[in-house]
matplotlib code that plots the C-alpha trace (Angstrom):
import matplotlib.pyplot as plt

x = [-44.4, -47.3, -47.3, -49.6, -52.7, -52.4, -49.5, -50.9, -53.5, -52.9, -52.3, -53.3, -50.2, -49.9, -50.9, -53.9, -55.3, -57.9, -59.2, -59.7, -61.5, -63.7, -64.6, -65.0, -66.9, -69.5, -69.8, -70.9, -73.6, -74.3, -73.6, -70.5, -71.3, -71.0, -67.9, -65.1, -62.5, -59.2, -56.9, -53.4, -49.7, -48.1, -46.5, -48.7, -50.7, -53.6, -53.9, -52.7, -55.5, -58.1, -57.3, -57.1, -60.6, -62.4, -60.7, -62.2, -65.8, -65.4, -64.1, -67.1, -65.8, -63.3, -61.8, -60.9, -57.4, -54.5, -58.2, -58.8, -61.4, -59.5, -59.9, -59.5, -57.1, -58.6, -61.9, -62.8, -63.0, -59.6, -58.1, -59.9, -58.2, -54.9, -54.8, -55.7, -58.8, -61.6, -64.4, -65.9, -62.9, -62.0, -59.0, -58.2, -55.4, -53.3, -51.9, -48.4, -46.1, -47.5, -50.7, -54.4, -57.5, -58.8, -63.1, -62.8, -61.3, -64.8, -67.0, -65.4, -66.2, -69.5, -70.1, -69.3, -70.0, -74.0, -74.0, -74.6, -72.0, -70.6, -69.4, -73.2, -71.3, -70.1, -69.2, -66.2, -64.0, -60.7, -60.0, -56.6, -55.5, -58.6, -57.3, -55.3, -58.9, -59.4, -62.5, -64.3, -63.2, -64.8, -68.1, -68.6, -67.8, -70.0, -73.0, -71.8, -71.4, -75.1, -76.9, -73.8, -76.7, -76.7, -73.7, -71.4, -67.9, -66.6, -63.0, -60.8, -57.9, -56.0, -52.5, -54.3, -57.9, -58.7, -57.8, -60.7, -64.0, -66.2, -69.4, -67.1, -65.9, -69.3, -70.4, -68.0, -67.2, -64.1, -61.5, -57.7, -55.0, -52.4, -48.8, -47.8, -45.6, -41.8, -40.9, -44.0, -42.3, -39.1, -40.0, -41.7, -39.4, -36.6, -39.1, -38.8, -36.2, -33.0, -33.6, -30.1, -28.8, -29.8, -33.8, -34.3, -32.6, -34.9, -37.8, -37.0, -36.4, -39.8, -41.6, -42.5, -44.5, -42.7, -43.6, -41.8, -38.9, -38.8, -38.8, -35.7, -34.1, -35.1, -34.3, -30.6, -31.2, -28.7, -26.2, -27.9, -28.4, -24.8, -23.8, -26.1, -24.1, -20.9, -22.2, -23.0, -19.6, -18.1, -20.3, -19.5, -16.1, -15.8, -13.8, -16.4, -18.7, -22.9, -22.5, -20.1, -22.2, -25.4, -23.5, -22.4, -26.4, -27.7, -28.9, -31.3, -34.8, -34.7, -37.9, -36.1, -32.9, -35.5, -36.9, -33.6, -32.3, -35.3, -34.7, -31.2, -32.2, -35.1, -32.6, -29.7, -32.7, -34.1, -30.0, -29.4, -32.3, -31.9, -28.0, -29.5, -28.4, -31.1, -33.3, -31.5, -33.1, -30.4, -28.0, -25.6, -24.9, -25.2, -21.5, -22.4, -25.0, -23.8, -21.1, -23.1, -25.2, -22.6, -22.2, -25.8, -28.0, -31.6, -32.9, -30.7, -31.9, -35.8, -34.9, -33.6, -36.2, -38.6, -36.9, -36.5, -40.2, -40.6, -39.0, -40.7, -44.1, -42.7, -41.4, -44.8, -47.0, -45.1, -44.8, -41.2, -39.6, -35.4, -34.6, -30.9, -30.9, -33.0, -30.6, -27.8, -29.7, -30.5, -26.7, -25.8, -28.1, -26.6, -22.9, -23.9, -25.1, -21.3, -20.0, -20.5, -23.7, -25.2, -28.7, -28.0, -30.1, -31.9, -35.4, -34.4, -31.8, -34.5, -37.5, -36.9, -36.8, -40.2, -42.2]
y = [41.2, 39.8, 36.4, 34.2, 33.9, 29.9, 29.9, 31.4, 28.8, 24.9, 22.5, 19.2, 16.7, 13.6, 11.2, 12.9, 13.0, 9.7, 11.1, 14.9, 13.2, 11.5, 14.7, 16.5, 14.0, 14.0, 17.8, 17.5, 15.2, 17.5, 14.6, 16.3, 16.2, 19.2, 17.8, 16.2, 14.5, 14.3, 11.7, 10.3, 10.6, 14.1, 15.0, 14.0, 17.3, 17.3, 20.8, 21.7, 19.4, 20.7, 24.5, 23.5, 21.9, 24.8, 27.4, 24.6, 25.3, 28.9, 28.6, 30.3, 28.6, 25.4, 24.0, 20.6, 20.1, 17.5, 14.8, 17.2, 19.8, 22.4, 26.1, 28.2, 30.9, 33.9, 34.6, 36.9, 34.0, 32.6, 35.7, 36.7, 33.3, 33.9, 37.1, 35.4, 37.9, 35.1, 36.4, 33.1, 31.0, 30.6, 28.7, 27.9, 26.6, 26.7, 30.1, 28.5, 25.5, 22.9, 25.2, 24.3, 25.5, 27.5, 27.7, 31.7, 30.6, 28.5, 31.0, 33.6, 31.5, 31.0, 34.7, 34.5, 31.8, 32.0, 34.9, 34.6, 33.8, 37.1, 35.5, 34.2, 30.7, 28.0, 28.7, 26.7, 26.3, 24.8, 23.3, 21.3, 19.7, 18.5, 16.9, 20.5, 21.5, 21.7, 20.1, 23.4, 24.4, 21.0, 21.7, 24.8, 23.4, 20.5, 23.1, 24.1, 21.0, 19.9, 22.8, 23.9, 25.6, 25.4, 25.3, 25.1, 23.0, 21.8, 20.3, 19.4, 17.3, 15.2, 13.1, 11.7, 10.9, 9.2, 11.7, 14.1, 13.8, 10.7, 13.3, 15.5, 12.3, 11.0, 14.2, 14.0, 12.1, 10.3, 9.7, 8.2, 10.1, 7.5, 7.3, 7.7, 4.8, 5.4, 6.4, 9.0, 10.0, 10.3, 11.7, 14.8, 15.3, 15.7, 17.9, 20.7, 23.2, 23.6, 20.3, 18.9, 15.3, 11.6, 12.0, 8.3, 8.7, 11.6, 9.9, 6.9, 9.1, 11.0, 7.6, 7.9, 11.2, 13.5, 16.9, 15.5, 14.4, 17.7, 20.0, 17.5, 18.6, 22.7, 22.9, 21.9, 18.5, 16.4, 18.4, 17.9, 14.2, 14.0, 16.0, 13.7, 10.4, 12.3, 13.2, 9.2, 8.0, 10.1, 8.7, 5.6, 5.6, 6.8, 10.3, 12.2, 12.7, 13.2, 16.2, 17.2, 15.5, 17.2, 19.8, 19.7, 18.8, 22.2, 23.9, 21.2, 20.4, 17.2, 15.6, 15.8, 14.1, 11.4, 10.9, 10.4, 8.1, 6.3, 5.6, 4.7, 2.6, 0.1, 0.2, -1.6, -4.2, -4.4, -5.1, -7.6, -9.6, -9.7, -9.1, -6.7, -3.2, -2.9, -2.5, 0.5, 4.1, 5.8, 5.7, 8.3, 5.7, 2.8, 1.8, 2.6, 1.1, -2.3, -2.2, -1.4, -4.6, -6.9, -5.1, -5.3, -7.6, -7.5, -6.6, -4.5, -2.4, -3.3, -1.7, 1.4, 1.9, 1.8, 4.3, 7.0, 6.8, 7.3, 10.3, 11.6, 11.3, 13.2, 16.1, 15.8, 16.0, 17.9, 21.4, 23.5, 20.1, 20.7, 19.4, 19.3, 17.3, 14.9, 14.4, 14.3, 11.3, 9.4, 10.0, 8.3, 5.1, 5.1, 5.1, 2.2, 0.1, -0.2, -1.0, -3.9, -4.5, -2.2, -3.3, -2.8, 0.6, 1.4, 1.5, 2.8, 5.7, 7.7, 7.3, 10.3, 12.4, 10.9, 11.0]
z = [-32.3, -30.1, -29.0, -30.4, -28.0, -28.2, -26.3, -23.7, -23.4, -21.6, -23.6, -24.0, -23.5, -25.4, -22.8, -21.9, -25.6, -25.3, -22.2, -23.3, -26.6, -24.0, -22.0, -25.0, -26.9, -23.6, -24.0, -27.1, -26.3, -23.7, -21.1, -19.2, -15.4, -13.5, -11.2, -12.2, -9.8, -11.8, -10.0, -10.9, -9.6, -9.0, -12.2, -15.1, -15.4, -13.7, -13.1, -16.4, -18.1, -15.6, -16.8, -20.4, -20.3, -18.4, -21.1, -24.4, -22.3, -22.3, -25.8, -28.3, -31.5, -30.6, -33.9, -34.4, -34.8, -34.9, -33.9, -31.3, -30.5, -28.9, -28.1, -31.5, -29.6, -31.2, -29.8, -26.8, -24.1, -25.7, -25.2, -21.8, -20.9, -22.7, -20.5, -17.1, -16.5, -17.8, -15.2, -15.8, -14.6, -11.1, -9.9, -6.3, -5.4, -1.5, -1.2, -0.5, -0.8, 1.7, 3.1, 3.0, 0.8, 3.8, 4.3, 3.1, -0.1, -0.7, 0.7, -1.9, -4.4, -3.0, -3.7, -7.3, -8.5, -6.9, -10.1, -14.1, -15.9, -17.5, -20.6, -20.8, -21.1, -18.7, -15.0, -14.2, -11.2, -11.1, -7.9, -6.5, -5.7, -4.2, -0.6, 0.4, 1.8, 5.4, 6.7, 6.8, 3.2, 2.0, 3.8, 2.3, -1.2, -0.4, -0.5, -3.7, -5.3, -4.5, -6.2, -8.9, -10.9, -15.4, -17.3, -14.4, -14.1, -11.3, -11.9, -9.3, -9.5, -7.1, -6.0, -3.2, -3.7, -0.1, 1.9, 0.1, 2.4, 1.1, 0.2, -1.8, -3.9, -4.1, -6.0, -8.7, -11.9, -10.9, -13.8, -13.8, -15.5, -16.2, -17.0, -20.7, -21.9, -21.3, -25.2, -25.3, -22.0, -23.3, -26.9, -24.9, -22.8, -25.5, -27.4, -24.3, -25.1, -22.7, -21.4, -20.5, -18.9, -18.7, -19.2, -18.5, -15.0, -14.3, -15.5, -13.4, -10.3, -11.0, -11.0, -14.9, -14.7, -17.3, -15.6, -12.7, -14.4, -16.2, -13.1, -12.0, -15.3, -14.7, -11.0, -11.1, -9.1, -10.4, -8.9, -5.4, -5.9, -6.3, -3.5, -1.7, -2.7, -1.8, 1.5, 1.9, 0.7, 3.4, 6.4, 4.9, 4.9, 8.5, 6.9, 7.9, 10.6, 10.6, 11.2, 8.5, 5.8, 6.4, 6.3, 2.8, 2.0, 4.2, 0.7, -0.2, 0.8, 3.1, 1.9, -1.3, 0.3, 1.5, -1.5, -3.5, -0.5, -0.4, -4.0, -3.8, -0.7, -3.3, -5.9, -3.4, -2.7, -6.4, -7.0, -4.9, -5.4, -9.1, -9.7, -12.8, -13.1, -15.9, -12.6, -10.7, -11.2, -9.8, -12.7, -11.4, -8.5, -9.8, -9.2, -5.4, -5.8, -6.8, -4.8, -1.7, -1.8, -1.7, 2.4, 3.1, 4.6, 3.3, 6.6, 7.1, 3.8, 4.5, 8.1, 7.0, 4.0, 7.4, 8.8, 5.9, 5.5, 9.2, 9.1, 5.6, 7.9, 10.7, 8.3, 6.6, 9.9, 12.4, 12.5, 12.3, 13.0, 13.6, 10.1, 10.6, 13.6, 12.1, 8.8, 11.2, 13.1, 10.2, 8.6, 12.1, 11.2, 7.5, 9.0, 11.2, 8.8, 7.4, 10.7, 13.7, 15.2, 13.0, 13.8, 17.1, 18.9, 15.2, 16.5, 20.3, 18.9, 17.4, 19.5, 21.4, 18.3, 17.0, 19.9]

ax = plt.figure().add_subplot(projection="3d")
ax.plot(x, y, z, "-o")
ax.set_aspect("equal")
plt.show()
């Protein structure tokens, strides 16, 4: 049995709906600008909304359906689409985890899209996210975007909209893709299939974005986050060393340790401040949690926030940095925080590391 076409196409997720009827409703009028800069938090489907509106353009017949025009899923640019070989659809995105949109990138699309459109339709590139491009990359597609030519779509989408080069923004529709409410969140999530464990917690730790929260669900993290609050437990209670607990953490990305710390690390100051464990995101802690921040000084938590996000730039801007010995330091800074003069050689311990 072949699958149906349509599910090979993006779809348009709940949240996005007033937005895509906007877009669409602009097309019609033949008012849609030819570069659109789609910005908003990492997780909310910027790059799936991007694809789905170049694939409605190169849609010959899109049918209105469920209040939404849409692409119909049967004719040849749907299926073109549905089989990833649209000619008239580019996509460029970094060719790794982490790596830039390099300049040869642009100048390949340069080549292409300076031709007709084959379909005899709309042109449309879909670019992101936007601020992975090196300087060069955005100078070439600066050129670009000044003389796109007819019927041509420029959407690119973005997490972090300043760092994209001012004349690049300045040449493009900005629009905000927000958050969806937390019960259109949740109702979603609970409507993917295989989707196990406490969605709320995974929604709280992805911020409210509901792809986030669902890659949590797919990529086994709960496990990891409670390995991670194991490993803290241990440095805590002086049974084990640094060493030992990063260790038992060695199989999971440290930005993603960071991150879930980090988290842990607000919801010990959110705690205290308001003695209500309806404000902890970390619900598989929240025991440790609560009875962490009846040991910690406010500064002392405000310190060490500091200092985890100190070391996510330094992962973030450093080259082949020695990961381990970094987890190990910071493990040593936890630890101390439970014992005297805790505050004592925090800022000086590390520098040497940083510098």
């Amino acid at each position: 049995m072949e699958a149906d076409p349509m599910s090979q196409l993006q779809s348009v997720l709940p949240w996005q709906h007033d937005l895509w009827q906007r877009l669409t409703e602009q097309h019609r009028q033949q008012r849609l600008p030819h570069a659109l800069l789609l910005c908003g938090e990492p997780g909310l489907g910027k790059a799936q909304f991007s694809k789905a509106l170049g694939q409605y353009l190169l849609c010959q017949q899109p049918q209105l359906r469920d209040g939404l025009l849409r692409s119909c899923g049967h004719c040849k640019g749907c299926m073109l689409n549905a089989q990833g070989s649209h000619p008239d659809l580019v996509e460029i995105v970094p060719e790794g985890r982490g790596k830039a949109i390099k300049v040869d990138q642009i100048r390949e699309l340069v080549s292409t899209i300076s031709l007709s459109a084959q379909q005899g339709g709309y042109r449309v590139v879909v670019l992101g996210p936007a601020e992975a491009m090196n300087i060069n990359a955005a100078n070439a597609l600066l050129k670009v975007l000044e003389e796109p030519g007819s019927r041509t779509l420029f959407a690119l989408y973005s997490h972090l909209p300043g760092r994209i080069v001012a004349t690049i923004r300045s040449r493009c529709q900005a629009l905000h893709l927000s958050q969806p409410d937390r019960a259109q969140a949740i109702e979603w999530l609970n409507q993917q299939s295989d989707v196990e464990g406490d969605l709320a917690e995974m929604l709280n730790l992805a911020g409210g974005a509901p792809l986030a929260a669902l890659e949590l669900v797919m990529n086994g993290s709960a496990a990891q986050r409670k390995t991670l609050y194991q490993a803290l437990k241990l440095v805590i209670s002086g049974e084990g060393s640094s060493s030992q607990a990063a260790e038992k953490l060695v199989k999971t990305r440290v930005l993603d340790l960071l991150d879930w710390w980090l988290i842990l690390v607000q919801d010990l100051i959110r705690f205290q401040a308001t003695q209500d464990p309806a404000c902890i995101n970390s619900l598989t802690a929240k025991k440790m949690i609560i009875a962490l921040s009846q040991r910690l000084s406010a500064q002392q938590m405000f310190g060490f926030t500091d200092r985890i996000q100190q070391y996510r730039h330094y992962l973030m801007s450093r080259n082949n940095p020695n990961e381990r010995l970094l987890l190990e330091d910071l493990l040593i800074d936890w630890g101390n925080l439970f014992r005297p003069r805790s505050l004592s050689g925090l800022a000086d311990r590390s520098e040497g590391l940083l510098i």
